[in-house]
N, C-alpha and C positions, 0 to 999 in steps of 0.2 A: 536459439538466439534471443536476445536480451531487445530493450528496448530503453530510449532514453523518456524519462519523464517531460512531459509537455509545460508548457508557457506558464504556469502559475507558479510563485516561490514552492519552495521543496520544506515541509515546516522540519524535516530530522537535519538536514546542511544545513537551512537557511538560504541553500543557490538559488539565484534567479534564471532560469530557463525558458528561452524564448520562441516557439515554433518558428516566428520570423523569419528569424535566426539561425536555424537549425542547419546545420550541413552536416549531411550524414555517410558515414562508410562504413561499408560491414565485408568481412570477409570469413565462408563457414569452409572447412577445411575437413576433410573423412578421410581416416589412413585404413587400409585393409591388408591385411596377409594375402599376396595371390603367387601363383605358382615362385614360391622360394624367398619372396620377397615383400617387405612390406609396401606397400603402393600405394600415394598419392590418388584415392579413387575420386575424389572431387574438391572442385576451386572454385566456389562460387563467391561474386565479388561485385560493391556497390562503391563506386567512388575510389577515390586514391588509397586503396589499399591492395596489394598483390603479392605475389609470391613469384620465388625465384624455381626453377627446375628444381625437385630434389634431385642431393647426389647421394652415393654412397663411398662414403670413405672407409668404412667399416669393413665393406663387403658388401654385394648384394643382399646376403643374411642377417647383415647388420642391420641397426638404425637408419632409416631414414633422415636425411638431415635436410630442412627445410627453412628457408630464409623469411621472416617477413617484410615486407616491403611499406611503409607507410612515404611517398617519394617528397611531400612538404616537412615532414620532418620535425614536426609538433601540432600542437595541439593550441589553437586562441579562441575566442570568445566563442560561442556557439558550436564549434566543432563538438560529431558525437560519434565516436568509433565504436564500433562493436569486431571483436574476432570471436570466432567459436572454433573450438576442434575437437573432433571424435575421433577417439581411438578403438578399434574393433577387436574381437579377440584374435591372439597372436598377432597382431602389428606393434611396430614401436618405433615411434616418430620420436626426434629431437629437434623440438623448434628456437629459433634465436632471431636476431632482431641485428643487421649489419649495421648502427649508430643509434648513439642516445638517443632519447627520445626527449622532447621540451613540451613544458607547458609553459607559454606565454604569457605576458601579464594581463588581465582582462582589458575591457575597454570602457571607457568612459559612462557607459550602460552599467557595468559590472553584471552582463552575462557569461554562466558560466558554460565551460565545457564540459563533456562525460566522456568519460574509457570503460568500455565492457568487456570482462575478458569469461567466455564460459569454455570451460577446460572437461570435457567425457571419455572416460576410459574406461571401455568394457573388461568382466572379468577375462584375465590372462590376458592383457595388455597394458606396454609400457609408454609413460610419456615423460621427456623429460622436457622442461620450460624452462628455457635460459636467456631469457632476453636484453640486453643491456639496460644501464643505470638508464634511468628516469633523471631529468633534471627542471625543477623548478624554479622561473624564475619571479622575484619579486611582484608582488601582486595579482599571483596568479589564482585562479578561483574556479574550481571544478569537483568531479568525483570521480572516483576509482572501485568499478565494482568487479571482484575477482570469485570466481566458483569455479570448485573443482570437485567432481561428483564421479566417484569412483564406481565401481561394483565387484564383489568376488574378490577374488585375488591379483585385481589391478596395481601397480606396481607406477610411483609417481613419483619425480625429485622436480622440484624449481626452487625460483628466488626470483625477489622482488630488490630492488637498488633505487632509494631514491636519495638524491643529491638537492637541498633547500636552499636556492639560490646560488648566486656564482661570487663567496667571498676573496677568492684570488682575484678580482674584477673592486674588492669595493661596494658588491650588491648583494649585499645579504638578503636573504628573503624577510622583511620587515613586516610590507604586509600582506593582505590576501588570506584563501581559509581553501583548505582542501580536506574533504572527505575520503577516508578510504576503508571500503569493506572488504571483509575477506571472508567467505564459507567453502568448507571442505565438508562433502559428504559422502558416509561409505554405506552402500545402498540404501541411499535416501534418508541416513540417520546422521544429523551433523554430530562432528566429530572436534570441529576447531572451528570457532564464533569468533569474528574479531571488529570489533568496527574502532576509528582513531580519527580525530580530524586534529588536522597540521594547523593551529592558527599562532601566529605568533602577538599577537595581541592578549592572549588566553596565558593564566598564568603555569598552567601544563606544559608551556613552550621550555621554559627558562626555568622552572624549577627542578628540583635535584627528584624530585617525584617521579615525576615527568617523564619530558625531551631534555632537560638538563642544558638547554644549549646546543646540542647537537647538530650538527649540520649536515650529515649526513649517516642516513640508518639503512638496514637490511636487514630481510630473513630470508631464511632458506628453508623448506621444508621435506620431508622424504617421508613416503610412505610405502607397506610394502617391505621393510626388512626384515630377515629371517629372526635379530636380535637384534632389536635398536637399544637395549642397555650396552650392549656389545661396542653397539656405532658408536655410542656417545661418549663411551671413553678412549677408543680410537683416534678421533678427533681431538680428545683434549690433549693425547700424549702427540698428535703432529702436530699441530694447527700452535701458530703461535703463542706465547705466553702473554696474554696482554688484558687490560683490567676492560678491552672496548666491548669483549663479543661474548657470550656464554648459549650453554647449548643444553635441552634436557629433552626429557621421550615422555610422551604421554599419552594411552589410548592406542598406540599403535602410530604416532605420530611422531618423528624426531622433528626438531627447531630447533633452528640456530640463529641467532640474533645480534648484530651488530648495531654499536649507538656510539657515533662518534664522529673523525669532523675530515676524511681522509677518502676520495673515492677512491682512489686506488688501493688504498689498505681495504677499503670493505670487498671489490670487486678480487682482487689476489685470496682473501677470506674465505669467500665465496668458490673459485675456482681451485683453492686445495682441498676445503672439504669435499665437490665433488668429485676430484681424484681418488678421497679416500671414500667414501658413502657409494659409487659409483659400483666397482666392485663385487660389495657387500649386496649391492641391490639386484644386479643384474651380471655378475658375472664376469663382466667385459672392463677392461681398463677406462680410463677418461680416454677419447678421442676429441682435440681440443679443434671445433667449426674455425674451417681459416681465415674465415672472416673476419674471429676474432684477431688474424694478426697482422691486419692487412691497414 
């Protein structure tokens, strides 16, 4: 598990983080293979964060499919979540998230909030991360720290959705400053480094460099395929024709990357390539969590 940085500014953000202030929830999560199945073998849990029963829609044999729960339903001024989940070898958990997820606008303090996400999958285990969009609204002010630490021939697909602001409302995200990291390492040797901070005061926001204006972005990543050049043109011959998203393999890493102003176009994006990426990785078709239709 992860931990949020204490009360003094943060000099790489810039956030102000307040012990004060701090309201904390963590939740560590261990999937194991046991007779036939992979199992939920622990839920341990600090503050408003839970999980729903795993089902298996798959089959017993299948994936595990497991809900998370955060029941406030965003993220304001001092809030500091942490999840963790390990995946053992031969299990293979599919985590997802039943609604958006917000981050609020700060407060008058301008403290900010943290999201820790630590993702472990042992060699010969699969995980796949599919959680709904993220939506930020106006003046929101936090960080985003994501790791994912494979081993052997661990076997990974997710995506990240965030949505800057709510412009069908009139509220664009003007101002505020969000930090977001992302490390993938494959036994302990990173593989994909990425660090971005969302400010829109910052001329990286609006330039064609940049964010371009964008208003809403995604990636997806997969690790784990027998041929990800394979994957990658796969995808380009389903996956719509369109100038928003582009996809390339590197290191043993496919990405796919969406920048543009449509959540639903980026979320539809995201849920046909893992139709077709899905397959290729692990054999089994999409089975699409019903939550997502609920």
């Amino acid at each position: 598990m992860t931990h949020c940085d204490s009360a003094l500014p943060v000099a790489d953000s810039g956030h102000r983080f307040d012990d004060q202030r701090r309201w904390a929830a963590s939740l560590g999560l261990r999937f194991a293979w046991r007779d036939g199945a992979t199992r939920l073998t622990q839920a341990r849990h600090q503050g408003p964060l839970r999980v729903q029963r795993p089902f298996y829609p798959e089959g017993r044999a299948g994936a595990c499919h497991v809900y998370v729960l955060h029941p406030p339903g965003g993220l304001v001024s001092g809030d500091a979540l942490t999840v963790s989940a390990h995946i053992e070898h031969g299990a293979h958990a599919l985590l997802t998230t039943p609604a958006a997820n917000k981050l609020y606008k700060a407060d008058s303090q301008g403290v900010a909030w943290a999201q820790h996400t630590e993702l472990s999958v042992e060699d010969g285990g699969v995980l796949e991360w599919l959680p709904q969009e993220t939506i930020a609204f106006d003046g929101s002010k936090g960080e985003q720290r994501t790791h994912v630490a494979l081993h052997g021939t661990a076997k990974c697909l997710g995506w990240e959705i965030m949505a800057l602001g709510r412009p069908a409302s009139a509220l664009p995200f003007a101002s505020g400053r969000i930090e977001q990291h992302f490390r993938l390492t494959l036994d302990g040797r990173p593989v994909w480094l990425e660090r971005q901070p969302l400010d829109p005061l910052h001329p990286r926001f609006t330039g064609r460099w940049g964010q371009g204006g964008a208003t809403v972005q995604a990636t997806l990543w997969a690790v784990g395929l027998a041929n990800a050049a394979d994957a990658v043109e796969a995808l380009r011959e389903a996956l719509p024709n369109a100038s928003h998203w582009a996809v390339t393999a590197r290191q043993g890493v496919l990405l796919l990357r969406y920048l543009g102003h449509s959540r639903n176009e980026a979320w539809a994006l995201c849920e046909q390539a893992w139709a077709v990426l899905r397959p290729r990785l692990i054999e089994c078709e999409a089975h699409t969590p019903r939550i997502w239709l609920t």
